[in-house]
N, C-alpha and C positions, 0 to 999 in steps of 0.2 A: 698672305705676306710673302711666299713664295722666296723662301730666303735661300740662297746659292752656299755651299760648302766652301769657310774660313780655312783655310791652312790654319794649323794649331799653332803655329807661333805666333798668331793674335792672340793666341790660349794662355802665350808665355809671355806675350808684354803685358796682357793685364791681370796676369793672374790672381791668385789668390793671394793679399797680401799679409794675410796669417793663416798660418791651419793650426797652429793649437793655444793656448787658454787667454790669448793676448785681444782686448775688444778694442775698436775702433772707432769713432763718431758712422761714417761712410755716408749714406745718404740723406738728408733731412727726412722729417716725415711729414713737415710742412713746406711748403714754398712762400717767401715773400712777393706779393703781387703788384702789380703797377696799376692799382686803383683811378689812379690818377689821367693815364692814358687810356683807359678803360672807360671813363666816367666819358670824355674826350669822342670815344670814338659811338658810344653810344646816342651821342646827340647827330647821327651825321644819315644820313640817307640812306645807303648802305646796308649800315646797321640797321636801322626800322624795316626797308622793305626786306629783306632777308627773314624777320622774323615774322614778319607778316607773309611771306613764302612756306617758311615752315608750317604755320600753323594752319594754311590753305589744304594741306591732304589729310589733316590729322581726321578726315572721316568716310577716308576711301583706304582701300585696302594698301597695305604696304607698297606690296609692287605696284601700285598706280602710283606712287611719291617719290621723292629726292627729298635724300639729307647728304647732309657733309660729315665725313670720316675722319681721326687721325690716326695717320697711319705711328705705328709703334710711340702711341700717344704717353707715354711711359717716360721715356727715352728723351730728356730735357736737361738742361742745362739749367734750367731752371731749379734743378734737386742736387745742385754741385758737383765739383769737377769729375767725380767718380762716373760720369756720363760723359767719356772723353770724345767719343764720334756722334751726338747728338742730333735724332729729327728734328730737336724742334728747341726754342729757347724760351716759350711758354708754358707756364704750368698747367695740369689738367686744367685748374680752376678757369682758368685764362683765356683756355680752349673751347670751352663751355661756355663761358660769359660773352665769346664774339658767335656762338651760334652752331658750333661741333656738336651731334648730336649721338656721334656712335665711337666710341675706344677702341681701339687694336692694342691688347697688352699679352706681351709674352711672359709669360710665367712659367717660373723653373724652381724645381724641388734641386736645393743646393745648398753648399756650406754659406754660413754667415757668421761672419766674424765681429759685427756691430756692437753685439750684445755678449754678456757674460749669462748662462755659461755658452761657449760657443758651439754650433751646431746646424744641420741641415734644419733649411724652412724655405716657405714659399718668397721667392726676389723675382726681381724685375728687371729683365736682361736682353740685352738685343741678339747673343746671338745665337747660332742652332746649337742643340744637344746643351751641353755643359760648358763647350769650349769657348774660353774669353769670358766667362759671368767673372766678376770679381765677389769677394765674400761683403763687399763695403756695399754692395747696389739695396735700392729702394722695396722693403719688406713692401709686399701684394698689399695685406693689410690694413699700409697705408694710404693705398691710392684709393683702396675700397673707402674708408675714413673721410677722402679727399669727397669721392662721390656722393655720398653719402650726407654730408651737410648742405653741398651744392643742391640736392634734390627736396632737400629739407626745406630751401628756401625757396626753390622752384615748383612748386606742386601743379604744375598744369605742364611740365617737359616729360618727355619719354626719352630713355637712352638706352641706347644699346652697347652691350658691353662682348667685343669679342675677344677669343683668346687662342694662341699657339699656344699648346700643348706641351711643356716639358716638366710635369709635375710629378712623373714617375707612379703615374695609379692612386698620386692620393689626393683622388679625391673629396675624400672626407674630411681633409686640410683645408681643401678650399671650400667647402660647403662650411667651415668653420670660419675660416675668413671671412667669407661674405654673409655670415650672421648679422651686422647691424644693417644692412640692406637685405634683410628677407622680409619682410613686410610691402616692402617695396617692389617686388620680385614678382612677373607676371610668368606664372612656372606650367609648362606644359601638359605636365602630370605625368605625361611617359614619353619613350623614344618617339618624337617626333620631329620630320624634318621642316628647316627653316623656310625653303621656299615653296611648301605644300602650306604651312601657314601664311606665308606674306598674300596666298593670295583671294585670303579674303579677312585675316584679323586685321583691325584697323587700329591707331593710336588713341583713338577713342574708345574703343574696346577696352583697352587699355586702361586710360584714364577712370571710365567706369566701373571696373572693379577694383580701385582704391591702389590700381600700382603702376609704375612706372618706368621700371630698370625691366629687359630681356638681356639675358643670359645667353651668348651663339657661342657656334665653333665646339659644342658639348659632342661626344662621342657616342652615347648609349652605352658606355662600360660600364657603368653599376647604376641599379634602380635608382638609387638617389640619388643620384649625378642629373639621369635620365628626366628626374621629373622635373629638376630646376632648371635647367639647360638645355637647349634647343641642338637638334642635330644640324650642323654645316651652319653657316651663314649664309652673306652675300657672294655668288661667285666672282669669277675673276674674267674681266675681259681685257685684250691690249688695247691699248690705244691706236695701236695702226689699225685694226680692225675693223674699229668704230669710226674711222675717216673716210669710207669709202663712199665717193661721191653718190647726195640724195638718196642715203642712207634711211633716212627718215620716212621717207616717203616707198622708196622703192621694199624696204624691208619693213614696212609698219606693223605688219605680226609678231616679227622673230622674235622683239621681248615685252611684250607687253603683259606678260603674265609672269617676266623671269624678273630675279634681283640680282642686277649685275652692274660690278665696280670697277675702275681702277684705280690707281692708286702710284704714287708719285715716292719715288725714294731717291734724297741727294745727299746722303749718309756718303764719306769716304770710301768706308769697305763698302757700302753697297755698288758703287760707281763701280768700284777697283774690281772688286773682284768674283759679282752680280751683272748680270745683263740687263740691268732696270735703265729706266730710261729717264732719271733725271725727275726735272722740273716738269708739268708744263707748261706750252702757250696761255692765255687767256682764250685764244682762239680755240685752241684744240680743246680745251675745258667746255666750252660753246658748244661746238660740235660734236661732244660724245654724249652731252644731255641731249642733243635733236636727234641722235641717233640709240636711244633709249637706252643711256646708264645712267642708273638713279641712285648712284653713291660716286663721290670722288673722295677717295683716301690719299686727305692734305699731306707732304710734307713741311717742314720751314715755315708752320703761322707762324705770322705774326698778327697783332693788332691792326684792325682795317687792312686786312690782306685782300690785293687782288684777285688772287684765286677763286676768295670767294665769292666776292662782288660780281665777277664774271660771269657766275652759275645765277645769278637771279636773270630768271628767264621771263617774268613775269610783270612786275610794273613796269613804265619807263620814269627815267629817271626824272627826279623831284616829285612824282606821284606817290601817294594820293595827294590832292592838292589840301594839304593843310591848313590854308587861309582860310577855304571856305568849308565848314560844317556843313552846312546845306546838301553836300554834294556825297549820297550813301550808297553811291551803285556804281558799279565798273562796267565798262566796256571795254570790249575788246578792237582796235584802235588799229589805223591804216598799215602802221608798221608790226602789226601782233603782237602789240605790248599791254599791258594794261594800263586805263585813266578812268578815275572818279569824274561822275555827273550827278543831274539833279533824277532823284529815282522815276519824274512823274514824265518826263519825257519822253518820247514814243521811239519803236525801233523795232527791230528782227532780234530775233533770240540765237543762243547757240545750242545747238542741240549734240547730244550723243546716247551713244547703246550705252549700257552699263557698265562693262569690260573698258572702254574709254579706247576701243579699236578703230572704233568708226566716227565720223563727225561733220553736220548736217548746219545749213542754217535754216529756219523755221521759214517758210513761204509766207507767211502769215506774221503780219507786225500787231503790234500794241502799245498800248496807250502809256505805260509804265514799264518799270525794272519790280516784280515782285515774283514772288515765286509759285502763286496760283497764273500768271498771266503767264509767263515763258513755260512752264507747264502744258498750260493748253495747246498753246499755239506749237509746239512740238508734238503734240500727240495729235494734231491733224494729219503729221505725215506718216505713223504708226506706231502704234502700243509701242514698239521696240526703241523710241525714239523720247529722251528729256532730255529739260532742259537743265544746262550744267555748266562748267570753268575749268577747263584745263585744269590738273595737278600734277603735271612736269611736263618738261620742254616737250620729246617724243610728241604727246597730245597735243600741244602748240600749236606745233609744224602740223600737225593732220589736220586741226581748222583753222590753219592760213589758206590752204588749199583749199578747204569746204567755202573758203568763206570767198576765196577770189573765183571759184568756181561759180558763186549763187550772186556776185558782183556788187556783194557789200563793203564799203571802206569800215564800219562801225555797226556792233551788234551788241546788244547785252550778254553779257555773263550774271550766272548765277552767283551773286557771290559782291555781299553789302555788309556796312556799319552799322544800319540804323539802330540795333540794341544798346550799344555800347560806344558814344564816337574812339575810333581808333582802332579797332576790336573787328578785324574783319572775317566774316565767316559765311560759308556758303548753307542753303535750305538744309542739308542732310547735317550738318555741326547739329551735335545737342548736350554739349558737357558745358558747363558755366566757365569759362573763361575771365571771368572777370574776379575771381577770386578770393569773392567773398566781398567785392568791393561794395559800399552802403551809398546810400541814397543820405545827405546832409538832412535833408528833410522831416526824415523819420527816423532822427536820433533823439527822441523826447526825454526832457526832465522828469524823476522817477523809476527810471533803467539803469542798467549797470551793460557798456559794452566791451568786451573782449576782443582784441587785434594784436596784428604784427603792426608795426610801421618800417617801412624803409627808404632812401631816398631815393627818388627816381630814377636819376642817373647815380651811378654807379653801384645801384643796390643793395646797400650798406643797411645793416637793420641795426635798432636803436634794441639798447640794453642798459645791464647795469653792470657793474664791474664787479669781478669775483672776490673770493673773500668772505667771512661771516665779521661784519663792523658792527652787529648789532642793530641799537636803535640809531646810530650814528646816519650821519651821510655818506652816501658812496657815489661813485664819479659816474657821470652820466656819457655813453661810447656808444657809436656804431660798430660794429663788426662786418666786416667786408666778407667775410672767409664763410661764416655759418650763421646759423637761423638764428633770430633774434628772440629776446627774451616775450614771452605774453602778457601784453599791456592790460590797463585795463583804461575804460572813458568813461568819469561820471559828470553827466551834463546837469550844468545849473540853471541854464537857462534856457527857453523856447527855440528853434533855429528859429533865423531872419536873414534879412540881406544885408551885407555891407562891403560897399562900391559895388553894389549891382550882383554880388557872387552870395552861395550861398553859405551862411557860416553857424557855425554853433561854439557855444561858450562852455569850459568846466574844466574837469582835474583829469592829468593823465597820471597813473600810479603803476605800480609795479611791485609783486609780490617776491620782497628776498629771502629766501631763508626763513619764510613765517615772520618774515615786518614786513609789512604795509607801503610802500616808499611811494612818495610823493613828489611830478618833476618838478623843479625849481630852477630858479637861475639867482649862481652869488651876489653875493651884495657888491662884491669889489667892482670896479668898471675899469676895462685895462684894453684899451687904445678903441673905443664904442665898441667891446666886447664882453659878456661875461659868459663863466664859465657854468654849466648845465648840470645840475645834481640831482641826484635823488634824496628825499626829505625820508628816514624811515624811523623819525619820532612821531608822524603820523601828518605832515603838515604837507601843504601843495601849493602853489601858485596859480592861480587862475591861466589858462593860455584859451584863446580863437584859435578854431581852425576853421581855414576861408576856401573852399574850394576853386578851383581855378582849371575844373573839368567838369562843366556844365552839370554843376550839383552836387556832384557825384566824389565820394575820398579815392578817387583813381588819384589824383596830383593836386597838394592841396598845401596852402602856407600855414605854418603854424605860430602866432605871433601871442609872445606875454601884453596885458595891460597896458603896460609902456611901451607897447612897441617897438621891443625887440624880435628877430625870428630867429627860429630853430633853423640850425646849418650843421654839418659836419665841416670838422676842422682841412682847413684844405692844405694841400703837398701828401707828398707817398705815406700811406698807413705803416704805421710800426707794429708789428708781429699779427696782421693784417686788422688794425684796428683803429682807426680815428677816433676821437676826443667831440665830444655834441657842444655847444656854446648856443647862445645868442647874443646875434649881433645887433646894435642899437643905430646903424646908421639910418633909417634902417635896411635890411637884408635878410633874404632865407634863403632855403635850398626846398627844391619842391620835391616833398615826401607821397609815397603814397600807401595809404593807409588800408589794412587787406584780412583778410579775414574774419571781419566785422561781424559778432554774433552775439546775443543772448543767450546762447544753445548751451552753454557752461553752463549757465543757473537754472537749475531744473522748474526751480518755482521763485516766486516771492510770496511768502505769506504772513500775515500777524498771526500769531500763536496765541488763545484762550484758553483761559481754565473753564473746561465744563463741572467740576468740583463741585458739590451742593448745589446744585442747579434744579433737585429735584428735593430738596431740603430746605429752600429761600439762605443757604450761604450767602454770606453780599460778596462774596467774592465771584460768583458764579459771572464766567463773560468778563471777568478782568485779564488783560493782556499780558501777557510778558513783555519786561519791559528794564527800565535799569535806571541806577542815581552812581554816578560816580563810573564807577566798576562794576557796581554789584548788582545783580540780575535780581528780580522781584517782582510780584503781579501787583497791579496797578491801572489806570487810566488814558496813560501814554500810548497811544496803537502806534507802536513798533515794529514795523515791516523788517523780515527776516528775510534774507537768501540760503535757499536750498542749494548746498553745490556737490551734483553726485560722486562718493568716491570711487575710484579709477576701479573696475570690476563686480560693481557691488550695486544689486539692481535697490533696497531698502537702507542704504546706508547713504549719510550727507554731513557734511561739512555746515556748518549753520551761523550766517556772521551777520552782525548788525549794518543799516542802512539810513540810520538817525543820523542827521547831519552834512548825510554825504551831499548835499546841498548848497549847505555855511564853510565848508571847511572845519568839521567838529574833527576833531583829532582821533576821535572814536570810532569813525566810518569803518564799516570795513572789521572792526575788530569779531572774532570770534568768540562763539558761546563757549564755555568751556567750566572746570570747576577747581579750587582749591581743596585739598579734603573734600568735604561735604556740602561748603558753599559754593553756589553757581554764582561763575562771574564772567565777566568780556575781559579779553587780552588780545593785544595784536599783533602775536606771534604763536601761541599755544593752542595749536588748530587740533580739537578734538572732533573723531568720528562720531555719531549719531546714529542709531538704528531706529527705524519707525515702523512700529507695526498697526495696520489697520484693527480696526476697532469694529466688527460682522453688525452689520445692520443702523451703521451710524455715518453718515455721508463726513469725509474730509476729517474723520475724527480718528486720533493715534496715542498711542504710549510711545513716549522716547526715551531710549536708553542710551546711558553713554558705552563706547565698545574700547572705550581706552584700557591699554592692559591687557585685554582679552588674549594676545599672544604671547603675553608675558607670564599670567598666573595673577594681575594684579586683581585683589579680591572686592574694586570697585564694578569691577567688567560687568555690564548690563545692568546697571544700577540705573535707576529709573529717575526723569528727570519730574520733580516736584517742586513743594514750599511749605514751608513754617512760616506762619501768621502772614506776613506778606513775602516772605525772604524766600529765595529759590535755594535749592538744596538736592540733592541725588542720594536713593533711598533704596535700599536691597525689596522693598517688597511694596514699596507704594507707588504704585502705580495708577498714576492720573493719569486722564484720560484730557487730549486738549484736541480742539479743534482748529484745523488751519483754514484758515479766511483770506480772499485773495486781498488786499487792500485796495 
């Protein structure tokens, strides 16, 4: 960030505007978002291939890629007026949602006056040492908060988070702030530096070990600092630097192993009284990607900014051609841009060394775009030689040359949709990008599935409103800002097609507070619109969802019976949250549906009493089962879900699955007990421990583990029956066997 020394009378106009016991609001710790112009810019060319550019290196090593920066991403106007000389008028969130995938945040150990009682803490300051922080600016904390949900609901992004240094050695402050992103945290383990890593960890590296966020600009001052944070980041290079004519070409080694940035500051005091240089051109943005800088540190986004759109180096515009699915293979195209063809068509390959130094076209054409075919036909001209796709501009420029050298207009690249249409990834991609998205197909009646949903454009995930209302209804909402609540899908009926797509039928529910909810839509009708609930007396309305991405819950309509659809309410979010309805004209909004799993429910089973089974009991081989409320063995094979609790390899959650078919109010409800008798409830979710039973296949004792931290003297009471009635017993232990149904 290279910031220039402030004369201290910036110190003295913004000073601190309390030092002792007086608190102030000063800076939000949320931002209101323009959802609106976000949902807008995400439908537009731009936007997709940009994200389809990111996601083209996430499996080559860092320094072979380009991402987008914000420079003192902090520093918004977007967080109120206490950010008087402002980089930027978007909020983190806002930054991210158009495709920023690395932060520049200065952080300083200083007074703050926000809070009672007052006192030094980690803020958010633009400028060097201490001078000019005000005590009202933006706690670290919060922006971590910020990131934090963003990645929540992002789970296949990487971001990088760097930092200027003015925290005064405390460390241990900020390994404390950034607690609810340590899980997420891909951590070095010791002092090591950043561009000895970039140049061969990859974003998929990454992705693969379950985390997301790097940590730069770390120091090596204390072990624990050392392990979570990376030494140095990205370096700095000028922009006059990187213009010097056929740069690309004449200097093709100088970085192709380095990670080097510039970075744009039209901040007041930056102009005034910093040697920065402003804005730049679109053009000069161009030219320092072909002359290898694989970071631009933005100032002034905005929404569908220039700046960025100028840095896709990669498709030409209105590519890939979206009309036709047919077409799952890129070439690389007269003008060295990328366009979509049909894969089986024949052609020359693009070939390169591994480093991505050098770049060849194959002598040797073939018959297709596949990644055994371009393979071969590159390793004719030597081991050292595959076939591959440019991952930034730099490499471009090197097989534009290769390629007007071997006097090809058009070659294949490595690098197709066919797994996923939309979803483009080259041979060396191997992390599932699709996000858990399901196949309509193989959502059969008798499963229980587990998802997010959000809508596609503006990626708002659907919840339920806060609060404990009980069995009551609560208001059915998208949240724009953070992850959405964990749905659940029970299908009632077969998939099939309808108008040609493929669709399946059943209950979407949501677990509040230990109720059960069920979505619905009110009774009222108010201008062919109703309002979207959740039912958590245990009831649901039937809804279709119709896919409308070749099968697949990638983008999909969600329509009730009557034929209304699920939308979110449209105009700007209030406290970044829209209202869900359906509209009856009809209308939807297309959702897409994500993390589609069974992987919650450890098992389904029916539970018998193996009891006198070696006696002729007649009860021997009767199921657990229920009348009303009350749990008892019987006739009825009542399939049971196992759902593991959070740390506990013998322990489970155990809820009924009778009904979830009809809409039985009962679905869903939990095994649990009153006193002595065992009954269903559909909020009273008791633990269960299961211990195997030596030398008896699927056969267990269950106890309940309710209490057990408390002293309560039910704890490990074992789950049994009187004459047919279930009951929990200090020392009688039945012995039942689970049977898959």
């Amino acid at each position: 960030m290279n910031k220039k020394f402030i004369p201290s009378l910036v110190g003295a106009a913004l000073c601190t505007l309390a030092s002792g016991s007086y608190a102030f609001s000063g800076a939000p710790a949320v931002a209101d978002n323009d959802y609106s112009a976000l949902a807008e810019h995400q439908k537009t060319w731009a936007y997709q291939a940009y994200q389809k550019q990111d996601l083209l290196d996430n499996a080559t090593p860092i320094a072979q890629g380009y991402n987008s920066s914000s420079h003192n991403a902090f520093n918004s106007s977007a967080y109120g007026a206490v950010y008087i000389d402002p980089n930027h008028t978007l909020s983190i969130t806002e930054q991210l949602d158009i495709g920023v995938r690395a932060l520049e945040l200065d952080v300083h150990w200083t007074h703050q006056s926000k809070d009672i009682p007052v006192g030094d803490d980690l803020l958010l300051c633009h400028f060097g040492g201490q001078r000019g922080c005000s005590s009202l600016e933006r706690y670290f904390s919060d922006a971590v908060d910020e990131v934090n949900d963003w990645l929540r609901k992002n789970p296949r992004a990487v971001v990088y988070m760097g930092f200027e240094d003015y925290w005064a050695d405390n460390e241990d402050k900020m390994l404390e702030a950034l607690a609810p992103l340590d899980d997420l945290i891909y951590k070095p383990g010791s002092c090591t530096r950043f561009a000895d890593a970039a140049k061969t960890l990859t974003e998929e590296d990454i992705l693969k070990a379950g985390k997301q966020m790097l940590l730069l600009n770390g120091d090596c001052s204390t072990s624990a600092w050392s392990a979570s944070a990376y030494n140095g980041g990205w370096g700095y290079s000028s922009i006059a630097a990187s213009q010097a004519a056929d740069c690309a070409i004449a200097n093709a080694s100088w970085n192709c192993d380095g990670i080097q940035r510039i970075f744009e500051q039209e901040t007041f005091f930056g102009t005034t009284f910093a040697d920065d240089n402003g804005l730049y051109t679109d053009a000069q943005i161009r030219t320092a990607q072909k002359c290898g800088i694989n970071q631009v540190a933005y100032d002034k986004l905005v929404i569908n900014d220039s700046g960025m759109k100028a840095s896709i180096w990669s498709w030409a515009e209105n590519y890939p051609n979206a009309s036709d699915a047919a077409y799952d293979c890129a070439y690389h195209g007269p003008d060295g841009l990328f366009r979509d063809s049909n894969c089986s068509d024949d052609g020359h390959y693009a070939c390169k060394t591994s480093d991505g130094k050098q770049w060849a076209v194959s002598t040797h054409s073939g018959l297709e775009n596949s990644p055994s075919a371009g393979e071969s036909a590159c390793q004719t001209m030597g081991s050292q030689w595959h076939f591959g796709v440019p991952t930034n501009s730099m490499q471009n420029e090197l097989l534009k040359v290769a390629k007007a050298s071997a006097g090809h207009a058009n070659i294949w690249l490595d690098y197709r949709d066919q797994a996923e249409e939309g979803i483009w990834l080259t041979s060396k991609h191997e992390v599932d990008y699709r996000e858990g998205i399901a196949d309509i197909a193989k959502i059969l009646p008798g499963k229980t599935y587990e998802f997010f949903m959000k809508s596609v454009v503006g990626s708002c995930e659907l919840e339920w409103n806060g609060g404990n209302t009980g069995d009551a209804d609560r208001n059915a909402k998208f949240d724009c800002a953070s992850k959405g609540d964990p749905l659940l899908f029970v299908p009632i009926d077969s998939p099939k097609m309808t108008e040609g797509k493929a669709s399946v039928r059943g209950y979407i529910k949501a677990e509040a507070q230990g109720y059960l909810c069920g979505l619905e839509w009110a009774s009222s009708l108010d201008d062919g619109e109703r309002n979207a609930k959740w039912d958590c007396s245990g009831g649901a309305d039937p809804v279709t969802i119709i896919s409308d991405s070749n099968g697949t819950t990638s983008s999909v309509r969600i329509t009730s019976d009557n034929n209304c659809g699920l939308q979110w309410a449209g105009g700007d979010a209030e406290n970044n949250e829209r209202n869900a309805k359906f509209d009856c004209d009809p209308a939807w909004d297309a959702m897409r549906l994500y993390g589609v799993s069974t992987t919650g429910i450890k098992m389904s089973r029916t539970i018998n009493n193996t009891y006198g089974c070696d006696s002729g009991d007649e009860r021997c081989n009767k199921f657990l089962e229920f009348s009303g409320s009350d749990v008892r063995i019987g006739s009825d094979k009542t399939v049971w879900d196992f759902i593991p609790v959070a740390g506990k390899t013998d322990e489970f959650y155990i809820r009924n699955t009778y009904g979830c078919d009809s809409g039985d109010q009962r679905c869903f409800d939990w095994l649990t007990f009153g006193g002595s008798d065992v009954n269903i409830d559909s909020s009273d979710k008791v633990a269960w421990k299961l211990t195997a039973i030596e030398g008896k296949n699927d056969t267990y004792t269950i106890q309940s583990r309710y209490g057990c931290d408390s002293g309560d003297g039910r704890c490990d009471h074992y789950l049994t029956f009187s004459g047919t009635s279930g009951k929990i017993h200090a020392t009688d232990a039945v012995e039942w066997h689970l049977a898959k149904p």
